[in-house]
C-alpha positions in Angstrom: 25.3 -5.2 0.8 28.0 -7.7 2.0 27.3 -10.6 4.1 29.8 -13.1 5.2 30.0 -16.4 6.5 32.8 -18.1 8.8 33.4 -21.8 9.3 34.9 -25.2 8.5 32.8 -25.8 5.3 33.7 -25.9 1.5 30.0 -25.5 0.9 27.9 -22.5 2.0 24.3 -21.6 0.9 23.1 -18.5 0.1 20.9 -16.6 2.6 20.3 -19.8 4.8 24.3 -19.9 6.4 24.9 -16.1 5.9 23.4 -14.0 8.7 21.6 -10.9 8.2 21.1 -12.1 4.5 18.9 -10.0 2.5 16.1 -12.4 0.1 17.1 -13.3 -3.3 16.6 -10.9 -5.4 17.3 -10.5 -9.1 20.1 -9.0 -9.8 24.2 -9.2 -9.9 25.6 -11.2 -6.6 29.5 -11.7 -6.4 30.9 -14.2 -4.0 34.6 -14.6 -2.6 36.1 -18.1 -0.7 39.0 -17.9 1.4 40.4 -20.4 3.5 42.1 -20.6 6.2 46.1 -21.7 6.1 47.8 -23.5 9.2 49.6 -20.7 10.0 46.2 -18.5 10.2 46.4 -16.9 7.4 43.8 -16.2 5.5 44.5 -17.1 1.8 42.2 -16.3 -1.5 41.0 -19.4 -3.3 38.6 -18.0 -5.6 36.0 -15.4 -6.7 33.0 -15.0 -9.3 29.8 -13.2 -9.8 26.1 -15.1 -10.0 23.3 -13.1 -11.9 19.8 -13.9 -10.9 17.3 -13.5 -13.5 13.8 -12.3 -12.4 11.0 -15.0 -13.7 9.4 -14.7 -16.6 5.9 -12.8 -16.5 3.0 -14.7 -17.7 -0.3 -13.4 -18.2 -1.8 -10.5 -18.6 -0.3 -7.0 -17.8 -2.4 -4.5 -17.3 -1.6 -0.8 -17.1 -4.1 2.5 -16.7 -2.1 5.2 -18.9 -4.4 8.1 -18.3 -7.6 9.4 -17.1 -9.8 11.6 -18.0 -12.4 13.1 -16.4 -15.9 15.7 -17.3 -17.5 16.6 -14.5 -20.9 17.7 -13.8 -20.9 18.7 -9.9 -23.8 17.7 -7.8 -24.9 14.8 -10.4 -21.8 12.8 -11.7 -18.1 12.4 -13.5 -17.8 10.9 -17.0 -14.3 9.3 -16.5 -12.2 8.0 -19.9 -9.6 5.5 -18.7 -7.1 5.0 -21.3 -5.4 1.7 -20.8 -3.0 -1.3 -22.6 -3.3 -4.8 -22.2 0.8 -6.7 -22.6 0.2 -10.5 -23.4 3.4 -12.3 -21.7 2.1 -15.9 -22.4 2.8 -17.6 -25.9 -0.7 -18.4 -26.2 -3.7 -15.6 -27.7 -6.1 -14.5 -25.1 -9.7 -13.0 -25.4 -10.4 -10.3 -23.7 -13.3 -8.6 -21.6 -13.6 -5.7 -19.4 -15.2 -4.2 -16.9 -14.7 -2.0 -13.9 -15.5 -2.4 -10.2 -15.9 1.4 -8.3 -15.8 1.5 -5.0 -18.1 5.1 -4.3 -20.3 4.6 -1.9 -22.0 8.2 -3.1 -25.4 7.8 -5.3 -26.6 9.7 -8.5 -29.6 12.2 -8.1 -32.9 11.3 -9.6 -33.1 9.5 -13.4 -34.5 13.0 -14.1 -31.7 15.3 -12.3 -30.5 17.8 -15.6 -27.0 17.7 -14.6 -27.1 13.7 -14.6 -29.0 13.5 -17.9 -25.9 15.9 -19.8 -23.6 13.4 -17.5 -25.1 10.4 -19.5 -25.3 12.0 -22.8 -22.2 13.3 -22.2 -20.9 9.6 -21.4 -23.2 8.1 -24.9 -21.1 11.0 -27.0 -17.4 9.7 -25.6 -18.5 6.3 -26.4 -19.1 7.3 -29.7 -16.4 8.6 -30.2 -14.0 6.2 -29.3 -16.2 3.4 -31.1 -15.3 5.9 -34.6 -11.9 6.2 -33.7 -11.4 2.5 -33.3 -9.7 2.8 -29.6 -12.2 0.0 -27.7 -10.6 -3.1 -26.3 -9.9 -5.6 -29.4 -11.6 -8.6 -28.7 -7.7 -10.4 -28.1 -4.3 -9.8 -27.6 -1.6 -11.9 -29.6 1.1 -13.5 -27.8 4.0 -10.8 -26.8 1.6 -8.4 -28.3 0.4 -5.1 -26.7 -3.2 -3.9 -27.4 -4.7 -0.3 -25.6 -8.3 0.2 -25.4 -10.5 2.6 -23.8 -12.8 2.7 -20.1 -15.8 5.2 -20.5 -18.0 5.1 -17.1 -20.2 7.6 -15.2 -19.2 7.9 -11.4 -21.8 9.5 -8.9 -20.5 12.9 -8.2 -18.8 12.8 -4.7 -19.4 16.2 -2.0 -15.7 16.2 -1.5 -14.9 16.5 -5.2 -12.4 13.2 -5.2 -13.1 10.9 -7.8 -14.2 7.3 -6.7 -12.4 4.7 -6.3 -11.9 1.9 -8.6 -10.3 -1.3 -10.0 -10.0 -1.7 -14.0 -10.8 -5.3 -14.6 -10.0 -7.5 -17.6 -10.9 -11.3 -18.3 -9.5 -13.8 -20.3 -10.6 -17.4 -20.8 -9.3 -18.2 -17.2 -8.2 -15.8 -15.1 -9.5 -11.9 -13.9 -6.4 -9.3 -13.9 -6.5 -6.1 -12.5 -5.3 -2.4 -12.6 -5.7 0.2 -9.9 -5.4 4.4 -11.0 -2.4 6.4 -10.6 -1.2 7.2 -7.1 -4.8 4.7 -5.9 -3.8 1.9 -2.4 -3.6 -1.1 -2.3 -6.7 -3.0 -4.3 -9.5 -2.9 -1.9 -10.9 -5.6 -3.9 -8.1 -7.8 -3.9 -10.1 -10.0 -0.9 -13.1 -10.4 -3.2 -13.9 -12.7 -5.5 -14.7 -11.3 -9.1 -16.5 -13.0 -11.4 
């Protein structure tokens, strides 16, 4: 996009004086000045580009990689959430997770078959995971990238959708969080998480 600006000035800033100017953004911006001779003519005085870095990220990053889920319809979904954990401050950071779902379904009774396989089913991926080594180390370096893995029983919804849900993770100081694949806007974004 070009913008342009016209007047009696040797000094012009960028968007304020340039109408129709789109935000910074980072990126590559070149600029051209011309002035004006007494004869009208427009005459080049000099050109040049500006690149605009983005700001450094600080933090935590958070990113869901995949899901995976076992259902058992009518009682519940055993859902794996494979995730990583990017540390972009130069400082270590403990870490704890958790997971805030948003179903507003509920399991059948403690006693339900199909929600007692669910919860076994759930123990066993555990497990698992805990053998393999892939839970959440208890920090991330700095610049390092750990992954870990979610394992969490959702009440089996009518319409077959899984529930909604925010990943959460907790350092020392702050809450971070990560929303599924193709999920809105954090619904819990107005909440307070502690």
């Amino acid at each position: 996009m070009t913008v342009s600006a016209t007047r009696p000035s040797r000094y012009f800033q960028y968007a304020q004086e340039f109408e129709n100017a789109p935000p910074v953004r980072p990126g590559l911006y070149c600029f051209t000045l011309e002035g004006q001779l007494a004869s009208g003519e427009w005459a080049f005085i000099t050109s040049g580009e500006h690149e605009v870095q983005p700001p450094p990220r600080t933090g935590l990053e958070i990113v869901i990689e995949d899901e995976k889920q076992t259902p058992f319809p009518g009682a519940a979904v055993v859902l794996e959430i494979e995730f990583r954990v990017t540390n972009h401050d130069p400082v270590p950071h403990l870490l704890r997770k958790s997971i805030c779902g948003l179903h507003h379904a509920s399991f059948p009774p403690p006693d339900d078959p199909d929600l007692i396989a669910a919860c076994r089913q759930e123990h066993a991926i555990k497990e698992r995971h805990q053998r393999n080594g892939d839970g959440l180390p208890p920090r991330v370096q700095p610049g390092g990238t750990v992954r870990g893995v979610y394992v969490t029983t959702f009440p089996w919804d009518p319409a077959g959708t899984l529930s909604d849900y925010t990943l959460v993770i907790k350092d020392e100081r702050n809450t971070y969080t990560a929303r599924p694949h193709g999920a809105g806007e954090d619904p819990l974004a107005a909440w307070p998480i502690t």
